[in-house]
DOMILO-523900 format. One record per residue (C-alpha): residue number from 1; residue in three letters; x, y, z. Coordinates in pm, 1 decimal, m for minus. Layout:
BEGIN
+-----+-----+----------+----------+----------+
:   n : res :       xx :       yy :       zz :
+-----+-----+----------+----------+----------+
: NUM : ALA :        X :        Y :        Z :
...
+-----+-----+----------+----------+----------+
END
This chain:
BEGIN
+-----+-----+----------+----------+----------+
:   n : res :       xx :       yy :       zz :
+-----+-----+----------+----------+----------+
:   1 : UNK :      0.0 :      0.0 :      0.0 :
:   2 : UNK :    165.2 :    330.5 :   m119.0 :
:   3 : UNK :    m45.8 :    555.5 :   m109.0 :
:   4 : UNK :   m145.9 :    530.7 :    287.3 :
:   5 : UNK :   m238.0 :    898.3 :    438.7 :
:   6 : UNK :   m306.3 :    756.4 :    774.4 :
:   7 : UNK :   m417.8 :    431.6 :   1010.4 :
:   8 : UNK :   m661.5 :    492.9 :   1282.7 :
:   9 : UNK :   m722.9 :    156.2 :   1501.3 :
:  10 : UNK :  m1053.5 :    163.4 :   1711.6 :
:  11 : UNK :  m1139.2 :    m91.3 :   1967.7 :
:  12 : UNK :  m1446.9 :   m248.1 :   1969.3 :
:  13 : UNK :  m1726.3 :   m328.9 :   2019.6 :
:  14 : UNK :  m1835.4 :    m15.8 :   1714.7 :
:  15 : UNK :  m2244.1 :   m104.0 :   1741.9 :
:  16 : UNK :  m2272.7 :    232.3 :   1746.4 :
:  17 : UNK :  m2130.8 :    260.7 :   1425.4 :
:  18 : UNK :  m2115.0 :    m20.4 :   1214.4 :
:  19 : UNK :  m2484.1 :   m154.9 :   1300.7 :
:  20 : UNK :  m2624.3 :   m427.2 :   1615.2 :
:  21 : UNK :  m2403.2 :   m709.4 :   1690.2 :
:  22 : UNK :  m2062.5 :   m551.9 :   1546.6 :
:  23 : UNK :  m1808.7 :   m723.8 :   1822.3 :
:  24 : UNK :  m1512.6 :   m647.7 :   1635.2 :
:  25 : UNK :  m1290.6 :   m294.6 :   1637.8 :
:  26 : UNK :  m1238.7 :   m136.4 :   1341.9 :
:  27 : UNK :   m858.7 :    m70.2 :   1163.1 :
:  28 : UNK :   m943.3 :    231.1 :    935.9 :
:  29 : UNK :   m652.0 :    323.1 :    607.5 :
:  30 : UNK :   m740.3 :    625.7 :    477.6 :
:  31 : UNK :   m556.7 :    717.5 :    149.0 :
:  32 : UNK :   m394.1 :   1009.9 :     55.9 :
:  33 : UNK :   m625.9 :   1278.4 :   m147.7 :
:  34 : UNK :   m498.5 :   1350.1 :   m525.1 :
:  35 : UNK :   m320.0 :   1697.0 :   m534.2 :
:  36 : UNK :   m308.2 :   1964.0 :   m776.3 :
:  37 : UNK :    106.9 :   1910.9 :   m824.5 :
:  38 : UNK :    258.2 :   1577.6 :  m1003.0 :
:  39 : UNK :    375.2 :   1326.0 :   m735.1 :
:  40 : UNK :    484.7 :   1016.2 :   m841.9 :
:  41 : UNK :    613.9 :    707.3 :   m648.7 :
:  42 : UNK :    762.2 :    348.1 :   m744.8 :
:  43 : UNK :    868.1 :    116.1 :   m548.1 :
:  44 : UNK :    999.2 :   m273.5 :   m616.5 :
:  45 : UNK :   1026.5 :   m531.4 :   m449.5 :
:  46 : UNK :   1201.5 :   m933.2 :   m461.3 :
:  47 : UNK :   1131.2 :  m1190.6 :   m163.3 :
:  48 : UNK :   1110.5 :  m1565.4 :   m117.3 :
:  49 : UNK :    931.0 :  m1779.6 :   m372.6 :
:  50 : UNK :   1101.6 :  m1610.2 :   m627.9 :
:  51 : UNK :    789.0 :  m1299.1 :   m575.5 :
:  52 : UNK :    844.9 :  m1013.0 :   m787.7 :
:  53 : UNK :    618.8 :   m717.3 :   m712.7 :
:  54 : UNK :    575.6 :   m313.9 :   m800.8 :
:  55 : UNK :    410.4 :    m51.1 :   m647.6 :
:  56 : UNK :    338.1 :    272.1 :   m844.7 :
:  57 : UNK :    161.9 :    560.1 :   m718.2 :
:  58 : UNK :     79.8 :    873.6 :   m940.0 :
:  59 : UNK :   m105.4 :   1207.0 :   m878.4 :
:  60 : UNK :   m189.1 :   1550.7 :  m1048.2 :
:  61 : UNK :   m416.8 :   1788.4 :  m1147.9 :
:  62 : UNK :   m630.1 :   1735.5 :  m1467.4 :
:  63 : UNK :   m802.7 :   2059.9 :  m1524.2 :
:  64 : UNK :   m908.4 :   2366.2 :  m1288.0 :
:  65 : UNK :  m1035.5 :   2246.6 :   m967.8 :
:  66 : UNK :   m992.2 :   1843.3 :  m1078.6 :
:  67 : UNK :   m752.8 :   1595.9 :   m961.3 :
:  68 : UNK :   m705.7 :   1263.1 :   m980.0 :
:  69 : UNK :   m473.2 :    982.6 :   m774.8 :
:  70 : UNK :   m399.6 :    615.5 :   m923.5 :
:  71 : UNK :   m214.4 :    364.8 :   m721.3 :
:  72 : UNK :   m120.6 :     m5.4 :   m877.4 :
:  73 : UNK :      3.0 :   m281.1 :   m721.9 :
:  74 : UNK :    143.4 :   m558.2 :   m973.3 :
:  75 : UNK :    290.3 :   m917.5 :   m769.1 :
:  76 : UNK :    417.4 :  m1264.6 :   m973.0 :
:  77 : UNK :    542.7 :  m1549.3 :   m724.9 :
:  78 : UNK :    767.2 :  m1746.3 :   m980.4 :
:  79 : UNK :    817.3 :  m2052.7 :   m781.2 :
:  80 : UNK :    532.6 :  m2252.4 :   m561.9 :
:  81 : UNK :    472.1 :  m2357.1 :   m183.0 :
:  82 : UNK :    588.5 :  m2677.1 :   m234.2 :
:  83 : UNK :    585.4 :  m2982.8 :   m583.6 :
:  84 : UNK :    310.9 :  m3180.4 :   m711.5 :
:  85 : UNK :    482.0 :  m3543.6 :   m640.4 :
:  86 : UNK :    337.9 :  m3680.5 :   m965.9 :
:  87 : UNK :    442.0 :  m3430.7 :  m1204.8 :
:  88 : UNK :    743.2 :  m3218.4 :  m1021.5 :
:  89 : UNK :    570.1 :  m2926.5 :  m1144.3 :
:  90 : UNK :    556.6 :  m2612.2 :   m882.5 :
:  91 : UNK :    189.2 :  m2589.4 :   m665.6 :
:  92 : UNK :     36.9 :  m2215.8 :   m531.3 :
:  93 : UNK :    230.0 :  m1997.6 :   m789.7 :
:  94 : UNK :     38.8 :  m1677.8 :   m801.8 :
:  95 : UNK :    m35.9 :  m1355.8 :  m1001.8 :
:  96 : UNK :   m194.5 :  m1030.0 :   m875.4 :
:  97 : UNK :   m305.7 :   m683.2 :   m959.2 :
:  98 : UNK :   m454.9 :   m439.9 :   m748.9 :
:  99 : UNK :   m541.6 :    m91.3 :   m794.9 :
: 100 : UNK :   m736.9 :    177.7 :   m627.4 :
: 101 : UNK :   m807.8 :    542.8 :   m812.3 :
: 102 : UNK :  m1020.0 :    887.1 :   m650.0 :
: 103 : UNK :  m1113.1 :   1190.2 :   m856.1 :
: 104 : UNK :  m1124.5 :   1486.7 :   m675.7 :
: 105 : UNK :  m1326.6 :   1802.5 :   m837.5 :
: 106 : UNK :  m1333.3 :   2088.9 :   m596.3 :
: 107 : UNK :  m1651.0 :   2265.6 :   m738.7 :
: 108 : UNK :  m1634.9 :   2581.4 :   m467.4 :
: 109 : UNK :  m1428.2 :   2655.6 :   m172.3 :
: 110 : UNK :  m1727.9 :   2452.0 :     28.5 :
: 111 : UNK :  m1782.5 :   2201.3 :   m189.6 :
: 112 : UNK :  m1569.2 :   1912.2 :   m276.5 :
: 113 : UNK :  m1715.3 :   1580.7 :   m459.4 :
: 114 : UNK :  m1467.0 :   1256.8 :   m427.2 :
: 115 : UNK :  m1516.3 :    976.3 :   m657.7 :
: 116 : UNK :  m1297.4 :    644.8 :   m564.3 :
: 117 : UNK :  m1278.0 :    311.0 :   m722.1 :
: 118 : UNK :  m1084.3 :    m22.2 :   m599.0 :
: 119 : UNK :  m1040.8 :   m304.7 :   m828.0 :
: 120 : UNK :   m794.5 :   m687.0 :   m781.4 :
: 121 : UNK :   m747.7 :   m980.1 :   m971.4 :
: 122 : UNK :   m548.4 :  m1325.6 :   m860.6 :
: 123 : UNK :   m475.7 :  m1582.1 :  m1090.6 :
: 124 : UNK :   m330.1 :  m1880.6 :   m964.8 :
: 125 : UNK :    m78.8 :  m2023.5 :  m1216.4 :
: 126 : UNK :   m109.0 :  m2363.3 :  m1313.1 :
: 127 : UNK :     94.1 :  m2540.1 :  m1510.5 :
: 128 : UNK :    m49.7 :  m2730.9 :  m1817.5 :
: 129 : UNK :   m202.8 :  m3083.0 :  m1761.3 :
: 130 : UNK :    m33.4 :  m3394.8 :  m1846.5 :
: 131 : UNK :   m137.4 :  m3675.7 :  m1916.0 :
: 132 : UNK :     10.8 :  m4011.8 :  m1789.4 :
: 133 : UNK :     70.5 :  m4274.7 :  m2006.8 :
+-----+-----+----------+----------+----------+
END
């Protein structure tokens, strides 16, 4: 997550809230609002399983009183958990993509309308079925 702004943990029970019956606290990320100035951020990463991941993190202003924030998160574990014992062939090898984007227009000095979107994908890698003979 690159684009953290702050973390606020609150201990529950939140029935007040979050509805009846909520036992549980509540760990709140808040993300940091798009700016009118370019900020960019990139960061990479390598770890066990052979993981490869990238976070990128970009923000700016689009026209008079609009701005807009995208951050993507891009992960590929090359190598599995552990090997199928029939075929040798690497188990729990992963792909994922994540991304999460707000549009800020700031219509007056009083008035400011924030439109955000969150989106992820995981593919789990297989590879291609044998047959044995």
């Amino acid at each position: 997550m690159i684009n953290v702004d702050q973390v606020a943990v609150l201990k529950g029970p939140q029935g007040t809230l979050f509805g009846r019956n909520a036992t549980g606290g509540l760990i709140q990320v808040t993300s940091r609002t798009p700016t009118p100035d370019f900020t960019a951020d990139l960061q990479t990463t390598y770890g066990n399983y052979n993981t490869v991941g990238t976070l990128g993190y970009v923000s700016g202003g689009v026209a008079k009183g609009l701005m807009a924030s995208t951050a993507v998160m891009c992960e590929n574990q090359g190598d599995g958990f552990g090997k199928n014992l029939v075929t040798g062939q690497d188990v729990q090898t992963h792909r994922s993509i994540a991304g999460r984007g707000k549009l800020l227009w700031q219509a007056d000095a009083d008035t400011d309308i924030t439109l955000s979107g969150v989106m992820a994908a995981t593919e789990t890698v297989r590879p291609p079925s044998r047959c044995l003979r």
